[in-house]
C-alpha positions in Angstrom: 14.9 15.5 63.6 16.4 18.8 62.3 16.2 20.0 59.0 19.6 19.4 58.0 19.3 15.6 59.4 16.3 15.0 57.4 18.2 16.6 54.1 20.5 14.3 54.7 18.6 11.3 55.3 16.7 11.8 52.4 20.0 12.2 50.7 21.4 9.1 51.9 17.9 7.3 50.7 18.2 8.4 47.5 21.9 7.3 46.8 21.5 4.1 48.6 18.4 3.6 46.2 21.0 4.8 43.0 23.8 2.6 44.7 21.0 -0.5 44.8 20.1 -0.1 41.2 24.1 -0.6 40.4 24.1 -4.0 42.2 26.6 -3.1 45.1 25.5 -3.2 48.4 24.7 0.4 50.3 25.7 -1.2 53.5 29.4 -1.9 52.8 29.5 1.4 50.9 28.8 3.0 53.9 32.3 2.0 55.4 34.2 3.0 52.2 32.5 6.5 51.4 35.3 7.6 48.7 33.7 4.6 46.7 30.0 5.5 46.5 30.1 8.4 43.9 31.1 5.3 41.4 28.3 3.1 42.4 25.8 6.1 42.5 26.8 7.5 39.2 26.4 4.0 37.7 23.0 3.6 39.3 21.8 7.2 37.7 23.2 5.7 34.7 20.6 3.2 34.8 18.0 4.8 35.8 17.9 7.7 33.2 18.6 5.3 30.0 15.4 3.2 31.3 14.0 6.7 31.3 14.7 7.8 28.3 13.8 4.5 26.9 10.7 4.8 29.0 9.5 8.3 28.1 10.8 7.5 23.9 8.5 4.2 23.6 5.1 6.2 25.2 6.0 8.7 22.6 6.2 6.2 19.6 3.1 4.4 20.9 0.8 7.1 21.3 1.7 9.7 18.4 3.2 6.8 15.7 1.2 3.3 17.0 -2.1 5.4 17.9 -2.6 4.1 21.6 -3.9 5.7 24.0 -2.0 7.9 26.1 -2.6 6.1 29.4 -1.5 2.6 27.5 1.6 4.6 26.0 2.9 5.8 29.1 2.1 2.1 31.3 3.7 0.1 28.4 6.9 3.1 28.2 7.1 2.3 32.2 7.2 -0.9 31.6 10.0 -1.1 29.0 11.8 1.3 31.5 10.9 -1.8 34.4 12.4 -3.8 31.9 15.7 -2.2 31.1 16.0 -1.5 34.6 15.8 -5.0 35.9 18.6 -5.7 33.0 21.0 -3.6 33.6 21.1 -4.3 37.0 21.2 -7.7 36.4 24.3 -7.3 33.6 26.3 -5.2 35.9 26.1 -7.3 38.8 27.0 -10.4 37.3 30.0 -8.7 35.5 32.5 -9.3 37.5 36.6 -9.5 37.2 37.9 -11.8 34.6 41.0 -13.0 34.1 40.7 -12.6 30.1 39.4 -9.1 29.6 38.1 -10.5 26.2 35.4 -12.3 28.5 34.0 -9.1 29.0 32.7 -8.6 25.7 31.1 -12.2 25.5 29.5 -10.9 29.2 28.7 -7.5 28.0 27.3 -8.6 24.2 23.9 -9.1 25.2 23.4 -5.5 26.6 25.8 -4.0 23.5 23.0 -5.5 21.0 20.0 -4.3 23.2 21.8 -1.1 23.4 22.2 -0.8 19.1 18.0 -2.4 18.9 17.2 0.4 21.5 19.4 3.1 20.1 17.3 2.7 16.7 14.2 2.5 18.2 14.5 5.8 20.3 16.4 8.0 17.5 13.0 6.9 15.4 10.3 9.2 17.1 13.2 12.2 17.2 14.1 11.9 13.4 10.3 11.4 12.6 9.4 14.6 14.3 12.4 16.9 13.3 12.0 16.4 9.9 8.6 16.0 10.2 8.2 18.9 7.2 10.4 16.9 4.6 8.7 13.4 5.6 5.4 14.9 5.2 6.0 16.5 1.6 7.7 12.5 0.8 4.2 11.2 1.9 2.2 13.3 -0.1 4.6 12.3 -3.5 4.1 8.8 -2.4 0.2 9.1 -1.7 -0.3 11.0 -5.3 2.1 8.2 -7.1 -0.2 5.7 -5.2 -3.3 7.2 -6.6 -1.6 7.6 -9.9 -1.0 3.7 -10.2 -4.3 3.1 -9.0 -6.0 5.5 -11.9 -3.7 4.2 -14.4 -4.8 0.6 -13.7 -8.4 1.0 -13.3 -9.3 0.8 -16.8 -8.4 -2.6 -17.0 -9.7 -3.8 -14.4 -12.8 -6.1 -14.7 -15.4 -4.3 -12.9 -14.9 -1.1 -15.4 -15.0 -3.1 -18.3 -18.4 -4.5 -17.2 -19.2 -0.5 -16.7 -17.9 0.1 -19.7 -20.3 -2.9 -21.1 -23.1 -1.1 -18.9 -23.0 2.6 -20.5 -23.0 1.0 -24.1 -26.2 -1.1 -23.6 -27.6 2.3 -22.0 -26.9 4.5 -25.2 -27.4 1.8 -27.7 -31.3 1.5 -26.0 -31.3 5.1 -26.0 -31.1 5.5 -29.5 -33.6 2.6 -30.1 -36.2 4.1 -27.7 -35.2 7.6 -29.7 -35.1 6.4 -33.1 -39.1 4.2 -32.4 -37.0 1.1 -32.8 -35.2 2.5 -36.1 -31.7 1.4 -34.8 -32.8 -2.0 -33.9 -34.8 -2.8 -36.8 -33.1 -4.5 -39.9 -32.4 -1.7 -42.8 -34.2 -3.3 -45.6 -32.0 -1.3 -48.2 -29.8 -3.8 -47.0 -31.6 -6.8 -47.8 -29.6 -9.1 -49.8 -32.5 -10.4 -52.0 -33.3 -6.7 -52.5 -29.6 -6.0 -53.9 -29.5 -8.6 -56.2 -32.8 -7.6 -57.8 -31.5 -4.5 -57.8 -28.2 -5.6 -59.7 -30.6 -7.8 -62.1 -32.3 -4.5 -63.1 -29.4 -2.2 -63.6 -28.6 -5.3 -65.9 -31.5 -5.0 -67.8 -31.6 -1.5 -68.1 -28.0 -1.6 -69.8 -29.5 -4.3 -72.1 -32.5 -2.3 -73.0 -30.6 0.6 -73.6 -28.3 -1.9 -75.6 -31.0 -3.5 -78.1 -32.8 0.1 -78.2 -29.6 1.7 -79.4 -28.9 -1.3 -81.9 -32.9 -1.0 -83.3 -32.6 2.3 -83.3 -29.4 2.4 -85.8 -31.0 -0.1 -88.0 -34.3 1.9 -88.9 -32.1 4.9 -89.3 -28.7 4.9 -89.4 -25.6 6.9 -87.8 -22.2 7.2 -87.7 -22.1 4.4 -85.5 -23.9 1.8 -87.6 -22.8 3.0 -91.4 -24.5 -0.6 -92.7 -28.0 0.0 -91.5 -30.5 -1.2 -94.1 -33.8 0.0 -92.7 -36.9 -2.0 -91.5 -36.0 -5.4 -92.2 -35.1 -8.9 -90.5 -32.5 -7.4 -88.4 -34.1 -4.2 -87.1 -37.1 -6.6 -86.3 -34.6 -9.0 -84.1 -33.2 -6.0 -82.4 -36.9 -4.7 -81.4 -37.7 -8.1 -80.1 -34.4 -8.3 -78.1 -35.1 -4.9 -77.1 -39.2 -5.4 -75.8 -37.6 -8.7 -74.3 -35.1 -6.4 -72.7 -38.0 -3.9 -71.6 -40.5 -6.8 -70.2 -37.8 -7.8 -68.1 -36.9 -4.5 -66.4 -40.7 -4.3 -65.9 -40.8 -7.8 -64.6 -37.9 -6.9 -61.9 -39.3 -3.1 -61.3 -42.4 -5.5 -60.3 -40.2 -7.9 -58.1 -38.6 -5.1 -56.2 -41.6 -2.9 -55.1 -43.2 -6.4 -54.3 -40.3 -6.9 -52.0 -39.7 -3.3 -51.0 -43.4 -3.5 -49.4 -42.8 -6.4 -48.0 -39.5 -5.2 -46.5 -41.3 -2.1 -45.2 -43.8 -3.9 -43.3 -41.3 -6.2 -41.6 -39.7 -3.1 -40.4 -42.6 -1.7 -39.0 -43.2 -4.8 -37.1 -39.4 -5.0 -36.3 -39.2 -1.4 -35.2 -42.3 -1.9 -32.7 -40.7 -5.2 -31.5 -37.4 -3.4 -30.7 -38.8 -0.3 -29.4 -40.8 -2.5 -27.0 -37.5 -4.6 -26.2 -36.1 -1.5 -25.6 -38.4 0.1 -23.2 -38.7 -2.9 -21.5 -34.6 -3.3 -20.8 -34.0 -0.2 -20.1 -35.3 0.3 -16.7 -32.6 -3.0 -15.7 -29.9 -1.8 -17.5 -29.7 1.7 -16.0 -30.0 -0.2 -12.7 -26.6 -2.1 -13.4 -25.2 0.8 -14.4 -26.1 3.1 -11.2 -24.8 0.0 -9.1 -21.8 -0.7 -10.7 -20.9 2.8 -11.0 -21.6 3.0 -7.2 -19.7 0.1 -6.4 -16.8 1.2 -8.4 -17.0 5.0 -6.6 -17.2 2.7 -3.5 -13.8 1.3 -4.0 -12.1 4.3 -5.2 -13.1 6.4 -2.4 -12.1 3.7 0.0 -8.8 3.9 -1.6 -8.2 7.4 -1.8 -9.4 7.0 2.0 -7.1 4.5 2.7 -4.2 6.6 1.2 -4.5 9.5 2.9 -4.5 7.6 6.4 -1.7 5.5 5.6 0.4 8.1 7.9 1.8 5.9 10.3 4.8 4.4 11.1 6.0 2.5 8.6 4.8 4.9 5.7 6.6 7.8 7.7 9.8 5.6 7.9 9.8 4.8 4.4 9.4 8.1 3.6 12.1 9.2 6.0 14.3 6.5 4.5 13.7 8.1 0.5 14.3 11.7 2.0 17.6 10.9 3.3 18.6 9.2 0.3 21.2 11.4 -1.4 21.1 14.1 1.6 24.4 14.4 3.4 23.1 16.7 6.0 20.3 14.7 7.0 22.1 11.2 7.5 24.7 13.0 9.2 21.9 14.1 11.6 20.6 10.9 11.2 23.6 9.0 12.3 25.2 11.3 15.2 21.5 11.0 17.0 22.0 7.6 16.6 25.2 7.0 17.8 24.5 9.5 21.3 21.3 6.9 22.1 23.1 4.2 21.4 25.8 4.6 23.9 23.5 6.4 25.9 21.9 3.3 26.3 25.5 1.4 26.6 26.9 3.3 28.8 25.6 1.3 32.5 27.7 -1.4 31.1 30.6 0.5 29.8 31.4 2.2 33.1 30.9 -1.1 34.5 33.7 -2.4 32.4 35.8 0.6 32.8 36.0 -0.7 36.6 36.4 -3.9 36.0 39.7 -3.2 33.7 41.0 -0.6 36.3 42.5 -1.5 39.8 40.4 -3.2 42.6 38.9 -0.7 44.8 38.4 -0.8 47.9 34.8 -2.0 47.3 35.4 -4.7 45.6 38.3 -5.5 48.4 35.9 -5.1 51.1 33.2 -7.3 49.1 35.8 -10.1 48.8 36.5 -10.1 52.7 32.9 -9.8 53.4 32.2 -12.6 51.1 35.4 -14.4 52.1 34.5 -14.0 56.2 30.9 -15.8 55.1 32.3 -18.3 53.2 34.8 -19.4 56.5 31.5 -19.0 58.8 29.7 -21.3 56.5 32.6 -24.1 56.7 32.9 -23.8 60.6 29.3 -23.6 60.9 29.3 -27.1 58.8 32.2 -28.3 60.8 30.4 -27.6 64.4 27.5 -29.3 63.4 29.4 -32.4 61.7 31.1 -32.5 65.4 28.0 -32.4 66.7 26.9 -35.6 64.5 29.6 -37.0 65.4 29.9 -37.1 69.5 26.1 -37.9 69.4 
C-alpha cells in the first residue's frame, strides 16, 4: 500500500475510532462525509475530558492520597474508562425530543457529574499553585495545634500524677539530706511542751510578782508608800513568793524531763524516717523516670503527628482559610473551576446543541436506515407467519 494510502487509512482508523466514542455509526458516516467533523469532534470531546479526568485523579492519588504511582495512574485510567463509557452512553441515548426541556432531565445526570468532577480536578491545580500560601496556613495551624496541646497538658491527669511524682522525690530528698530531720516530728512543737512552757512564763510573772511585793514591804519605795518592815505581811509575800519560786523550779523540772524525752523520740524518729526514705526512694524515682517517659512519649507522638498531618484534607482546609477574605485568589479559584467544569460538560452540551439545531443528514440517514430495518423486520415476520400458515 503507498504511503499516502496508509496515512490515510490510519486517518480513517482514528476518526472512525473518535466517531465510535460519540455513539454514531462510522459506517453511515462514511456516505454523508460533511457530517463526520461533528461526530469526530464530539468523540475527541470525550476522550480528552476522560483524560484530563484520568491524568488529574493519578495526580491527587499519588502526591495528595500517598499511593503508589503505578496504583495512581491504573485507578486515573480507570476513572477515565469510566467517564468514557458514560459519556458515550449519555450522548447516545440523547436523542430528539419533542420538549427541549426533556433534555435537561436527560442531560442532569452528566451536568451533576460534570460540577462533582469539576471540583475534584480544580483541587490538585489550586493545591499546587498556591502551594506557598497553603504551606505557611499549615504551619499557623500545626503551631496553634501544638499551642492547644501545651496549654492543656497541665491539666491533664497523667502530669498531675508527675507533678505528684517530683514532689515525693524532693520531699525524700530532703529527708535523706536532712538524716530524717524533715520527717521527724519538731519537738519544739510538742503541745505538752508548749503548755509547760506557758505554765512557766506564768510562774515566772508570779515570782517576779510576790518578789516585787516582799521586796517593798522590807523596804519601801515609791510604789509601796505603806510598807511597815518585817512583819506578817512581808512574811506572806515571801511565802507566796518561795511558793511562786518552787513552782518555776517544779516546771523548769517538767520541761527538761520532757525536752529529753522529746529529743530521744526524735532521734528514733529521724532514723525511722531516714530509713523510710532510703528505702522509697529508689521506687519513687522509678515512677517518675516512667511517667515522665510516658508523657515525652505522647508528646513527641503528637508533635509527630502534627507535622505529617499534610495531606489532603489539612491542605484543603488550609486552602479554604487562605482564600477567606482574598479576592484574587477565589477569583482564581472560581474561573479554574468553572473551565473544568464545562470542560467536563461539554460532550453533552454539543450533543444538545445538535439535538436543538436542524436534522442533519445523519440523523436523516439513521432514521431511513433504522426505518428500512424496521419494514425488513415486519416482512420478515409476515413471510414466516405465511409460511405457518400454508403449512
Amino acid at each position: 500500500m503507498p504511503p499516502r494510502a496508509k496515512r490515510r487509512a490510519r486517518g480513517t482508523s482514528l476518526s472512525d475510532f473518535l466517531i465510535s466514542l460519540s455513539g454514531a455509526s462510522p459506517q453511515i458516516l462514511r456516505r454523508c462525509p460533511t457530517e463526520r467533523p461533528k461526530y469526530t469532534g464530539i468523540g475527541s470531546a470525550i476522550l480528552v475530558t476522560a483524560l484530563i479526568a484520568a491524568m488529574s485523579a493519578a495526580f491527587v492519588l499519588c502526591l495528595d492520597v500517598g499511593l503508589p504511582l503505578a496504583w495512581a495512574i491504573l485507578l486515573g485510567m480507570a476513572l477515565g474508562l469510566t467517564i468514557i463509557a458514560l459519556d458515550r452512553w449519555l450522548i447516545a441515548a440523547l436523542d430528539r425530543q419533542s420538549n427541549p426541556w426533556r433534555y435537561l432531565i436527560l442531560a442532569a445526570p452528566r451536568i451533576a457529574l460534570g460540577v462533582i468532577l469539576g471540583v475534584a480536578l480544580t483541587t490538585p491545580l489550586l493545591l499546587q499553585i498556591f502551594v506557598s500560601y497553603i504551606n505557611g496556613q499549615l504551619a499557623e495551624v500545626h503551631s496553634s495545634q501544638l499551642s492547644a496541646y501545651y496549654v492543656q497538658l497541665p491539666s491533664t491527669a497523667l502530669n498531675h500524677k508527675i507533678t505528684s511524682d517530683e514532689n515525693t522525690v524532693n520531699y525524700l530528698e530532703k529527708v535523706i539530706d536532712s538524716d530524717g530531720a524533715t520527717a521527724a516530728a519538731n519537738p519544739y512543737k510538742d503541745p505538752e511542751l508548749l503548755s509547760l512552757e506557758a505554765q512557766l512564763t506564768s510562774a515566772n510573772s508570779l515570782a517576779a510578782s510576790d518578789y516585787k511585793l516582799w521586796s517593798c514591804q522590807l523596804y519601801g519605795g515609791p510604789s509601796c508608800p505603806n510598807a511597815i518592815g518585817d512583819g506578817p505581811l512581808a512574811e506572806a509575800d515571801h511565802s507566796a513568793y518561795n511558793s511562786a519560786v518552787q513552782q518555776v523550779k517544779t516546771l523548769q523540772a517538767e520541761i527538761e524531763s520532757r525536752e529529753a524525752q522529746l529529743n530521744q523520740q526524735n532521734v528514733n524518729d529521724r532514723k525511722s524516717s531516714l530509713a523510710q526514705a532510703q528505702a522509697a526512694f529508689p521506687a519513687a524515682q522509678s515512677r517518675l523516670a516512667a511517667d515522665t517517659a510516658e508523657q515525652t512519649q505522647i508528646t513527641t507522638a503528637f508533635q509527630r503527628a502534627v507535622s505529617n498531618n499534610n495531606g489532603l484534607l489539612p491542605r484543603l482546609q488550609a486552602l479554604s482559610e487562605v482564600t477567606q477574605g482574598a479576592s484574587t485568589i477565589n477569583t482564581v479559584r472560581w474561573l479554574l473551576f468553572a473551565l473544568f467544569v464545562l470542560i467536563q460538560c461539554f460532550p453533552i452540551g454539543v450533543k444538545v446543541l445538535l439535538n436543538l439545531g436542524p436534522e442533519n443528514t445523519y440523523e436523516k440517514m439513521v432514521a431511513l436506515e433504522e426505518e428500512g430495518l424496521l419494514r425488513a423486520a415486519r416482512e420478515d415476520v409476515a413471510r414466516r407467519q405465511a409460511i405457518r400458515d400454508l403449512g
